[in-house]
C-alpha positions as a Markdown table, in Angstrom:
| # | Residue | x | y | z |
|---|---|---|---|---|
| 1 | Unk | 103.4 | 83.7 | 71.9 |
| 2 | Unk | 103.3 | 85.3 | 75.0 |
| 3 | Unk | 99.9 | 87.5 | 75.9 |
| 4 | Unk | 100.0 | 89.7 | 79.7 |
| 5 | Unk | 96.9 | 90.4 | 81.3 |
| 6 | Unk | 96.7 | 93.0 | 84.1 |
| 7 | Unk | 93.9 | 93.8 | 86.8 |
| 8 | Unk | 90.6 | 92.3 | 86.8 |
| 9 | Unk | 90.6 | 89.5 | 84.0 |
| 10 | Unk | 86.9 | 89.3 | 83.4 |
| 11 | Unk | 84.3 | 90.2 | 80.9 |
| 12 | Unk | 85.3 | 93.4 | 80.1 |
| 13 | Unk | 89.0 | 92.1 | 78.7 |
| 14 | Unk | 87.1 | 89.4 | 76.6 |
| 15 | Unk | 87.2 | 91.4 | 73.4 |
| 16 | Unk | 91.2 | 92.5 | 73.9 |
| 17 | Unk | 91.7 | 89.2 | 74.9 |
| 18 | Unk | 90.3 | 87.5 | 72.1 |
| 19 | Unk | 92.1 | 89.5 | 69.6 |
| 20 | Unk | 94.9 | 88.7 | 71.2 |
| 21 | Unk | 95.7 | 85.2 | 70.2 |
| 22 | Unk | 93.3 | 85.5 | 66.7 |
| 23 | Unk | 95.4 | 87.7 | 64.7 |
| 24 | Unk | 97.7 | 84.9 | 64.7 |
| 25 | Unk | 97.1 | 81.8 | 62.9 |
| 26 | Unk | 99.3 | 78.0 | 63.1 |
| 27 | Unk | 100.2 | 79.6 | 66.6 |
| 28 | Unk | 99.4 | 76.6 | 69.1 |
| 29 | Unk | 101.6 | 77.5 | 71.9 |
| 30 | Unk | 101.0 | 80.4 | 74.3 |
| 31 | Unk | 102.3 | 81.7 | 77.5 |
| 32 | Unk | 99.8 | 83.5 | 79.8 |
| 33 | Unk | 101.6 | 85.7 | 81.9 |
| 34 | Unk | 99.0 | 86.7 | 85.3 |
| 35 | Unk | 101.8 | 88.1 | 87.4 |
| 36 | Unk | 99.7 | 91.1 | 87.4 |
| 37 | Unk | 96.4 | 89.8 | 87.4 |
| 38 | Unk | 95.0 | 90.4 | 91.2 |
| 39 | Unk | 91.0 | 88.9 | 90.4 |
| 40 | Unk | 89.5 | 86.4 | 87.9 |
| 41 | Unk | 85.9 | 85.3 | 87.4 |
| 42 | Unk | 84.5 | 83.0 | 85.7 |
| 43 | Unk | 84.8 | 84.3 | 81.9 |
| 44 | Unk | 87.8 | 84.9 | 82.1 |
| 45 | Unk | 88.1 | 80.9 | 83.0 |
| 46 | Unk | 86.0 | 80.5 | 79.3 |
| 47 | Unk | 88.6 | 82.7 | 77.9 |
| 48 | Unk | 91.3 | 80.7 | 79.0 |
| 49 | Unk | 89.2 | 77.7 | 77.2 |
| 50 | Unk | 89.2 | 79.2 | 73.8 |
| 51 | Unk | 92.5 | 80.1 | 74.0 |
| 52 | Unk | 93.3 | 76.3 | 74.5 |
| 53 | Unk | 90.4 | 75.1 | 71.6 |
| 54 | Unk | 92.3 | 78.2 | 69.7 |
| 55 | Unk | 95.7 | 76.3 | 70.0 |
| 56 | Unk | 94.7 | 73.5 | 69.0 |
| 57 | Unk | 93.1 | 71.4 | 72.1 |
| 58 | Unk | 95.3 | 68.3 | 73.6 |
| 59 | Unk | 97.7 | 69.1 | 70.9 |
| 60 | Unk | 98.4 | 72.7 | 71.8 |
| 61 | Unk | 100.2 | 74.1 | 74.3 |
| 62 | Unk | 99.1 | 76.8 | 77.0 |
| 63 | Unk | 100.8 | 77.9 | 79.9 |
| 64 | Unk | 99.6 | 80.0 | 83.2 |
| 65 | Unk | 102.5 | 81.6 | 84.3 |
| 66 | Unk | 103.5 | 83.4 | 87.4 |
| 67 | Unk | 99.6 | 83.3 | 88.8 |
| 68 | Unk | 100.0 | 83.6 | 92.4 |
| 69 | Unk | 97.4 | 83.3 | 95.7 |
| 70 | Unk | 94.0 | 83.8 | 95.0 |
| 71 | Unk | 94.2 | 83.0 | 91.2 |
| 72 | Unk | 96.3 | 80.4 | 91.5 |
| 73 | Unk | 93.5 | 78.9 | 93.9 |
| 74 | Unk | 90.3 | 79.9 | 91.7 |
| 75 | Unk | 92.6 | 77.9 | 88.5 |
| 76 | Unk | 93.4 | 74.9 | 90.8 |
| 77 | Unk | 89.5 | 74.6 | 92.3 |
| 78 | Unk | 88.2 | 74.9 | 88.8 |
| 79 | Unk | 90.8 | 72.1 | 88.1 |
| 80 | Unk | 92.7 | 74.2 | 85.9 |
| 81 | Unk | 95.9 | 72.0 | 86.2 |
| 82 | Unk | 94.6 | 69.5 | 84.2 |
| 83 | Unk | 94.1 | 71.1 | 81.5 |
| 84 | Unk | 97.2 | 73.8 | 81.6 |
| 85 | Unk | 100.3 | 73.5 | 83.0 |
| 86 | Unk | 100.4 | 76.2 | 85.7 |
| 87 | Unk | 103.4 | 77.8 | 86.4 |
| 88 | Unk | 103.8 | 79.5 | 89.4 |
């Protein structure tokens, strides 16, 4: 399942966000598209965390793709890569 986010992913895309990947249920592989996210903060780094508890942990599957500068930098400091596989 693939879920965009656009703009500022913070707080105030937490509810969209959420619904995104719980109307679905035995999903445990998702596809995070940020090619058009230009800020993140830190909830939407807990976002990103219940997304991967929501697939299923170590089991589950959850991929960052096409995050570029600055978010690709706040994902890699928070060590991010080990825990998704960031694709760039």
């Amino acid at each position: 399942m693939k879920i965009h986010v656009k703009g500022r992913f913070d707080y105030t895309c937490h509810k969209m966000f959420k619904e995104a990947f719980t109307v679905t249920e035995n999903v445990n592989s998702y596809d995070v598209d940020l090619a058009k996210v230009d800020y993140l903060d830190s909830s939407a780094l807990g976002m990103l965390l219940l997304l991967r508890d929501h697939a299923g942990g170590d089991q589950g599957c959850v991929r960052l793709i096409n995050a570029k500068g600055a978010v690709v930098d706040i994902l890699k400091i928070a060590n991010f890569h080990r825990l998704f596989e960031i694709v760039e």
